[in-house]
N, CA, C and O atoms as a CHARMM CRD file, in Angstrom:
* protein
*
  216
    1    1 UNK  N    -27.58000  35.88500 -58.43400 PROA 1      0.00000
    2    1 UNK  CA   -26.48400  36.22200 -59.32600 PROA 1      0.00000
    3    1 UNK  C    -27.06300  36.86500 -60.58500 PROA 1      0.00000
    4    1 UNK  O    -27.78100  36.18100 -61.31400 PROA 1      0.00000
    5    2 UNK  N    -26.82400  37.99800 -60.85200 PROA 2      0.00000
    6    2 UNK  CA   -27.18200  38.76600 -62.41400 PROA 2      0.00000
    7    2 UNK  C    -26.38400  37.76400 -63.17200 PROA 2      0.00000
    8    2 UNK  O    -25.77900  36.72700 -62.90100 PROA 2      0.00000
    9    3 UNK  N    -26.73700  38.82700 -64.73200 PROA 3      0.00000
   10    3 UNK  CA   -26.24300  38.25200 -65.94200 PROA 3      0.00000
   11    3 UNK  C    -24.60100  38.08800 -66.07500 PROA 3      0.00000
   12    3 UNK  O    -23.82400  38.68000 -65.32700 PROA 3      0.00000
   13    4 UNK  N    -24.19600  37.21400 -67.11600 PROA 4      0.00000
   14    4 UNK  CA   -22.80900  37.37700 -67.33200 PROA 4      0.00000
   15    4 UNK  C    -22.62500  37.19600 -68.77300 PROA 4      0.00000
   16    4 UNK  O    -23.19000  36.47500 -69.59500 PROA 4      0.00000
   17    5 UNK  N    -21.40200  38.30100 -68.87300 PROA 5      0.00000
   18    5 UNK  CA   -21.07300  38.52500 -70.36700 PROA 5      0.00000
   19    5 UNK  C    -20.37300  38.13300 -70.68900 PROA 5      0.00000
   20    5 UNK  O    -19.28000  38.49400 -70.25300 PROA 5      0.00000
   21    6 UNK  N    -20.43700  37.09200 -71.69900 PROA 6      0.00000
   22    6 UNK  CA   -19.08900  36.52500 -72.54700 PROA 6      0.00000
   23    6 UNK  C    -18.97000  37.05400 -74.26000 PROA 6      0.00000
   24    6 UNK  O    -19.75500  37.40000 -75.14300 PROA 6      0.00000
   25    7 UNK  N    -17.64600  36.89400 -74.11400 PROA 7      0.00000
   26    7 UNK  CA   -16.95200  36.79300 -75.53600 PROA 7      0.00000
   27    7 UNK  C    -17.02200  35.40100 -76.24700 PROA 7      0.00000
   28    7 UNK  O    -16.62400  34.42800 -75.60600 PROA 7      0.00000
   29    8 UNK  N    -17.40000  35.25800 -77.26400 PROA 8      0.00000
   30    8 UNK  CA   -16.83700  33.66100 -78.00700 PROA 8      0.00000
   31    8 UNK  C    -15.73300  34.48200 -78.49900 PROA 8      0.00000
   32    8 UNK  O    -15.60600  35.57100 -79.06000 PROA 8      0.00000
   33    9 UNK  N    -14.69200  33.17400 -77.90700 PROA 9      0.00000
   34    9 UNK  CA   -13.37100  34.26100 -78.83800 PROA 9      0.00000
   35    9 UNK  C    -12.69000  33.17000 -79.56400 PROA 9      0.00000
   36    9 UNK  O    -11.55500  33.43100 -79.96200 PROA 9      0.00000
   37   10 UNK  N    -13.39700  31.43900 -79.93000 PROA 10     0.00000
   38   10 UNK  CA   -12.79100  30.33300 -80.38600 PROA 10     0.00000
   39   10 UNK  C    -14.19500  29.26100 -80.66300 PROA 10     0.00000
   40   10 UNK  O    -15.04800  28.89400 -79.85500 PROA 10     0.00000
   41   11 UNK  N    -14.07600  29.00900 -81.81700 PROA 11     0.00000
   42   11 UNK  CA   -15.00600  27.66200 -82.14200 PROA 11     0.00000
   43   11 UNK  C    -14.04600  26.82400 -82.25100 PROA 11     0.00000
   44   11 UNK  O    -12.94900  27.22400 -82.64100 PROA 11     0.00000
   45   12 UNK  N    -14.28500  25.30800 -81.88600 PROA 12     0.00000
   46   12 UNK  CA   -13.60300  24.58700 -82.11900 PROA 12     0.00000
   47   12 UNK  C    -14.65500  22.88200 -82.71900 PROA 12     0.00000
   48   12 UNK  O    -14.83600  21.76200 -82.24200 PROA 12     0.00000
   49   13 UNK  N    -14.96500  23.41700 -83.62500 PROA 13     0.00000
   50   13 UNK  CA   -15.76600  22.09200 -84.04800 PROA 13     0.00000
   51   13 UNK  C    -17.26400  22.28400 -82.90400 PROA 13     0.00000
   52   13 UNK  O    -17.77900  23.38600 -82.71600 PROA 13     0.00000
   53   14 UNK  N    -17.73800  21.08400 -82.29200 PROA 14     0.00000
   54   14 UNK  CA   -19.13500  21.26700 -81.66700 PROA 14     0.00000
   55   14 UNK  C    -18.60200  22.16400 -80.45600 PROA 14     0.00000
   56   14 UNK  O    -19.39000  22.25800 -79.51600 PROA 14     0.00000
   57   15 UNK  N    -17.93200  22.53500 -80.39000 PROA 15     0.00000
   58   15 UNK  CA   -17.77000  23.66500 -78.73200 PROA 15     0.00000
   59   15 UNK  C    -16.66400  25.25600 -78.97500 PROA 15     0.00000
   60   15 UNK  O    -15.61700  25.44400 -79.59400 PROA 15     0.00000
   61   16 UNK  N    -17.20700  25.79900 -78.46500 PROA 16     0.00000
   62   16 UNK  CA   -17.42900  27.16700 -77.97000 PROA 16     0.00000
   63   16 UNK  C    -16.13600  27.83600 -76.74900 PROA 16     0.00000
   64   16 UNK  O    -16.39600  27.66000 -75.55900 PROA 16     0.00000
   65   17 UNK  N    -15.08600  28.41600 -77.03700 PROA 17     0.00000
   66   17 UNK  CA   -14.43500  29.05300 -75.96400 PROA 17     0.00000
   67   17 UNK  C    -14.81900  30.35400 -75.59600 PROA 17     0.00000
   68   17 UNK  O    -14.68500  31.26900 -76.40900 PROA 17     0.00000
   69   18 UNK  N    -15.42000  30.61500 -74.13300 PROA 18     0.00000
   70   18 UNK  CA   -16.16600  31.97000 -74.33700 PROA 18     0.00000
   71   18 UNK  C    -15.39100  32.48600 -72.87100 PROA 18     0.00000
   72   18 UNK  O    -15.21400  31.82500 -71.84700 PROA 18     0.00000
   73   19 UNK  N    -15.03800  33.78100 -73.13800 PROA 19     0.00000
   74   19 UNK  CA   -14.18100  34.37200 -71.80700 PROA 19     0.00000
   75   19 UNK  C    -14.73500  35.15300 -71.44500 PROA 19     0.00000
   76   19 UNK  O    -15.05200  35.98400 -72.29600 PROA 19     0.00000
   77   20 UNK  N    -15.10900  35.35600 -70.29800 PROA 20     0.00000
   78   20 UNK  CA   -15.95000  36.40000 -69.39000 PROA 20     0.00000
   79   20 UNK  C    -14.96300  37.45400 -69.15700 PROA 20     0.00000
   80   20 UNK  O    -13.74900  37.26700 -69.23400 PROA 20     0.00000
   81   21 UNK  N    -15.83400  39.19600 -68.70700 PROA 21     0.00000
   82   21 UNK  CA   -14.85600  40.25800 -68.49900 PROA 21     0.00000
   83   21 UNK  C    -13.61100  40.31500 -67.80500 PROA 21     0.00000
   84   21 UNK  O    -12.72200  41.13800 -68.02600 PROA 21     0.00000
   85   22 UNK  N    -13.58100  39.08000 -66.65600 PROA 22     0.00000
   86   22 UNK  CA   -12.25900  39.30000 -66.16600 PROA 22     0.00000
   87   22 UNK  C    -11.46800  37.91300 -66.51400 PROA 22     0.00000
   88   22 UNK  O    -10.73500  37.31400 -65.72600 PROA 22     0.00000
   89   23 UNK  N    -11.75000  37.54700 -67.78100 PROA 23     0.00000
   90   23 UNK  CA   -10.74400  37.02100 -68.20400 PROA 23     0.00000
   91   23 UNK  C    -10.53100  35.15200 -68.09300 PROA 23     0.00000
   92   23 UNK  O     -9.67700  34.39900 -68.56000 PROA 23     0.00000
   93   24 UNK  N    -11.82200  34.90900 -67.20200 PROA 24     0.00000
   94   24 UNK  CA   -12.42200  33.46900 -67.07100 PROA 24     0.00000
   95   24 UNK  C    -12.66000  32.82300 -68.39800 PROA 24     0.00000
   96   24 UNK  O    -13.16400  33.46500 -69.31800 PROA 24     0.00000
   97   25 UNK  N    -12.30500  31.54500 -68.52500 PROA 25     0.00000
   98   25 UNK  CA   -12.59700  30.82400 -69.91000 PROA 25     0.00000
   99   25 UNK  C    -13.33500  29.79100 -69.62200 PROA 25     0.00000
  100   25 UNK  O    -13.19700  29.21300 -68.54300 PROA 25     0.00000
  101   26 UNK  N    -14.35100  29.34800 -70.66500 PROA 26     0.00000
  102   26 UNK  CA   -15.41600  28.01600 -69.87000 PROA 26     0.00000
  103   26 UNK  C    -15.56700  27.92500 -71.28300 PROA 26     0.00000
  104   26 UNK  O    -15.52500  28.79300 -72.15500 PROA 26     0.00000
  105   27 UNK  N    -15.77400  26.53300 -71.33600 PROA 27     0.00000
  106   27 UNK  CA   -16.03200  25.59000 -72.73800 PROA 27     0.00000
  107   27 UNK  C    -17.29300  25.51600 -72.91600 PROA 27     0.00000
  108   27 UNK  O    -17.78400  25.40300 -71.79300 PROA 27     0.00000
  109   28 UNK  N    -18.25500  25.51600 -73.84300 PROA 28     0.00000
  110   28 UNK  CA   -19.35600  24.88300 -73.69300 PROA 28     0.00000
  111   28 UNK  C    -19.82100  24.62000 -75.27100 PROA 28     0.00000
  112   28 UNK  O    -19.31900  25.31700 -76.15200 PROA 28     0.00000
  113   29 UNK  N    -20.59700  23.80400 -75.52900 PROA 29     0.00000
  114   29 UNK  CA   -21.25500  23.57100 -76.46400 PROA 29     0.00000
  115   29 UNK  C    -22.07100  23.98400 -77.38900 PROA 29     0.00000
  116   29 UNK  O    -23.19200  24.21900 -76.93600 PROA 29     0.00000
  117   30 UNK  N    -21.90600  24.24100 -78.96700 PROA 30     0.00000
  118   30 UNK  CA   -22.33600  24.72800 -79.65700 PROA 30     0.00000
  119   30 UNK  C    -23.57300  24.61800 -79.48300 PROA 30     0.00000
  120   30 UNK  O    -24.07100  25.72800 -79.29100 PROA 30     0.00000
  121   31 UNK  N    -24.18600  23.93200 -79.46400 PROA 31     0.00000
  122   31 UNK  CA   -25.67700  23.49500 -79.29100 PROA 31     0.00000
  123   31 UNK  C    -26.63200  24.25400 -78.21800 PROA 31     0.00000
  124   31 UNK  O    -27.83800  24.49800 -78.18600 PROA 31     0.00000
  125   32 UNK  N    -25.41700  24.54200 -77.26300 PROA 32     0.00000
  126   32 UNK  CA   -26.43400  25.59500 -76.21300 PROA 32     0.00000
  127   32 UNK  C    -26.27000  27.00400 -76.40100 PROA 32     0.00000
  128   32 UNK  O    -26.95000  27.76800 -75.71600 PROA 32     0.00000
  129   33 UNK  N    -25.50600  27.42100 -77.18800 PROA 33     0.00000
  130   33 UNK  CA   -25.72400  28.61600 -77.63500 PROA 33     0.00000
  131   33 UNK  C    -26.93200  29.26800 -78.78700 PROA 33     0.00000
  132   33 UNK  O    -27.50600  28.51600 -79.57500 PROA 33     0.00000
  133   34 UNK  N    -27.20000  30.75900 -78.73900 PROA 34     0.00000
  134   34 UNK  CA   -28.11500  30.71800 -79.70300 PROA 34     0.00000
  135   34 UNK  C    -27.47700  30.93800 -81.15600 PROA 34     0.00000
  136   34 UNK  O    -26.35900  31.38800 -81.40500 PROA 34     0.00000
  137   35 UNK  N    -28.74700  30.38800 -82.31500 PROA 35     0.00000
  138   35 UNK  CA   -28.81100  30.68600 -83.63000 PROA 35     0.00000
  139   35 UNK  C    -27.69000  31.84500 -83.80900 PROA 35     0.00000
  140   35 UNK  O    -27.67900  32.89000 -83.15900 PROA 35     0.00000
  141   36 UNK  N    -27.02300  31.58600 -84.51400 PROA 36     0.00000
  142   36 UNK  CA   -25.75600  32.76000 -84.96200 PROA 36     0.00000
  143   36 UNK  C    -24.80400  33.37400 -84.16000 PROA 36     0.00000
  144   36 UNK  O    -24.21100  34.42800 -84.38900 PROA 36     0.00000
  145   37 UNK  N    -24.69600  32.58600 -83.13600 PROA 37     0.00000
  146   37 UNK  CA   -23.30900  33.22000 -82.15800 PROA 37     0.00000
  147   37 UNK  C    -21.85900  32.45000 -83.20100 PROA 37     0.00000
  148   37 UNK  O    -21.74200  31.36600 -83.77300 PROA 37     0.00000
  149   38 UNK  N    -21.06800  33.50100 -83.06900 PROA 38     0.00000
  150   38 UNK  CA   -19.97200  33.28400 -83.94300 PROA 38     0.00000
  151   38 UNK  C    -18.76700  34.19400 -82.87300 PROA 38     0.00000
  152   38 UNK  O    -18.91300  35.02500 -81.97700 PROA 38     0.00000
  153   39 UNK  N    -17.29800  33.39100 -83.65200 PROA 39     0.00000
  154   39 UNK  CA   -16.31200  34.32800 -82.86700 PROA 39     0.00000
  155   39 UNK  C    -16.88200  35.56900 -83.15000 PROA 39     0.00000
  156   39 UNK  O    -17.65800  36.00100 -84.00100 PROA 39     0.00000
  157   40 UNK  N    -16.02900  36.19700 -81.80800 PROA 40     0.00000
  158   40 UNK  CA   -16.46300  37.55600 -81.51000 PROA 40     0.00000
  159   40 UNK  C    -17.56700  38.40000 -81.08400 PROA 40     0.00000
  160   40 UNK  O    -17.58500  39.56300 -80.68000 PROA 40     0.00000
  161   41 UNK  N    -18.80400  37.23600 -81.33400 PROA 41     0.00000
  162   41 UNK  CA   -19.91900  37.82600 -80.45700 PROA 41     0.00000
  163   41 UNK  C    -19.77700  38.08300 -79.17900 PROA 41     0.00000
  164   41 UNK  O    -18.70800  37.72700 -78.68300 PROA 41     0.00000
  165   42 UNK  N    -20.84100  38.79600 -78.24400 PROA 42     0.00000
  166   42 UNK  CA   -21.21000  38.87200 -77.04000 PROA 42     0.00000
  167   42 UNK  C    -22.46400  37.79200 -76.69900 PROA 42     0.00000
  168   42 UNK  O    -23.52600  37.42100 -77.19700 PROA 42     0.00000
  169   43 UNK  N    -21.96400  37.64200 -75.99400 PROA 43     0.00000
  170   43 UNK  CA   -23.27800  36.31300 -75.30200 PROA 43     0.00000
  171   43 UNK  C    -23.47500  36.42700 -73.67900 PROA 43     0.00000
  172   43 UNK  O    -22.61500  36.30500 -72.80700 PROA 43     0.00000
  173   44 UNK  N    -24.46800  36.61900 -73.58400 PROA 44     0.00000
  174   44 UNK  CA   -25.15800  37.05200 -71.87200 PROA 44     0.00000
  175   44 UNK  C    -25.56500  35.79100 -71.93200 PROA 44     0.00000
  176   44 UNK  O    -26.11800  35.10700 -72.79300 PROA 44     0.00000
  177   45 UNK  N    -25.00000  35.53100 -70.32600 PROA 45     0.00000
  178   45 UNK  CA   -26.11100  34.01900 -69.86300 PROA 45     0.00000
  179   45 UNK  C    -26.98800  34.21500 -68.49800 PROA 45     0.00000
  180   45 UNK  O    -26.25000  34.17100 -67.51400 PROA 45     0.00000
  181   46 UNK  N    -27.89000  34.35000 -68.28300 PROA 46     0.00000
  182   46 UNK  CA   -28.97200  34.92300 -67.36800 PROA 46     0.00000
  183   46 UNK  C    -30.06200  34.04400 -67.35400 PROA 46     0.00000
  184   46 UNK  O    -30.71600  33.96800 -68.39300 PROA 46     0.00000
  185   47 UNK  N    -30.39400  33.36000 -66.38300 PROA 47     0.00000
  186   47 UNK  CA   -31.55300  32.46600 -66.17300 PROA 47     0.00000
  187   47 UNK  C    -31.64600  31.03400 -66.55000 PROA 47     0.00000
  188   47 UNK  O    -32.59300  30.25200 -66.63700 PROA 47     0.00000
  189   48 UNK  N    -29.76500  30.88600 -66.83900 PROA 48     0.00000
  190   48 UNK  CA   -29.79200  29.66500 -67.35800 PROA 48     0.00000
  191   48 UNK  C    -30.17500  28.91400 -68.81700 PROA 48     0.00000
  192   48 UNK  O    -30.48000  27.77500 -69.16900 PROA 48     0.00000
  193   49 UNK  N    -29.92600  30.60200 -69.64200 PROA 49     0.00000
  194   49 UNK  CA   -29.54600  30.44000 -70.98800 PROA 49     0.00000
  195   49 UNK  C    -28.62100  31.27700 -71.61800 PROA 49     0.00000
  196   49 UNK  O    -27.90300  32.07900 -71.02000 PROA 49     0.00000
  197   50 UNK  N    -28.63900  31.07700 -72.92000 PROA 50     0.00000
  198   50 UNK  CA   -27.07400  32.37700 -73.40200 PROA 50     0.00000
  199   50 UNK  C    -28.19000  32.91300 -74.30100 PROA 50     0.00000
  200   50 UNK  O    -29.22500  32.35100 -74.65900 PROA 50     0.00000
  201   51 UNK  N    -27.68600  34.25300 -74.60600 PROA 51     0.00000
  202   51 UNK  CA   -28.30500  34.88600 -75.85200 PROA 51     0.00000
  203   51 UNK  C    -27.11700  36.02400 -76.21300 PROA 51     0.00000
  204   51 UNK  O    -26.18700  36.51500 -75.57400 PROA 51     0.00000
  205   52 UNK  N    -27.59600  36.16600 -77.45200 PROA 52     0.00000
  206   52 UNK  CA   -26.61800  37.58500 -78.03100 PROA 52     0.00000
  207   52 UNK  C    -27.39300  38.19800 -77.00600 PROA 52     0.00000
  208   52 UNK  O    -28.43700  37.87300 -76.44000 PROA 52     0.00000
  209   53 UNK  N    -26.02200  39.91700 -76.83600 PROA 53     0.00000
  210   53 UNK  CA   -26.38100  40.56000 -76.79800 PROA 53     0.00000
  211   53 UNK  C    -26.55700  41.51100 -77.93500 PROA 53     0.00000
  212   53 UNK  O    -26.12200  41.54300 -79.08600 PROA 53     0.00000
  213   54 UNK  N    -27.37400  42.30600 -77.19700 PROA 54     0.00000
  214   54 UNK  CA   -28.16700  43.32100 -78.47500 PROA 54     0.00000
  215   54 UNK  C    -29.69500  43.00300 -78.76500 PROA 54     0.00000
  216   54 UNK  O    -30.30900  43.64500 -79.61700 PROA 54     0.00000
């Protein structure tokens, strides 16, 4: 399975609403995201981590 691109499009206290291109929503935890993801970033998860993209 390649990479997948999410949106954070919601913080909600320690967790993260991030929607993938077709529109999938998955919760996950602030803590596993990287240093400075904020609404509206892009976040790739590939290899069993997230990172900005860019």
């Amino acid at each position: 399975m390649g990479p997948v691109v999410y949106t954070l499009r919601q913080v909600n206290g320690d967790y993260a609403m991030l929607m993938d291109e077709d529109g999938g929503e998955l919760m996950v935890a602030m803590a596993l995201l990287p240093p400075g993801a904020d609404e509206g970033c892009r976040i790739i998860w590939e290899n069993f981590e997230y990172r900005l993209e860019g």
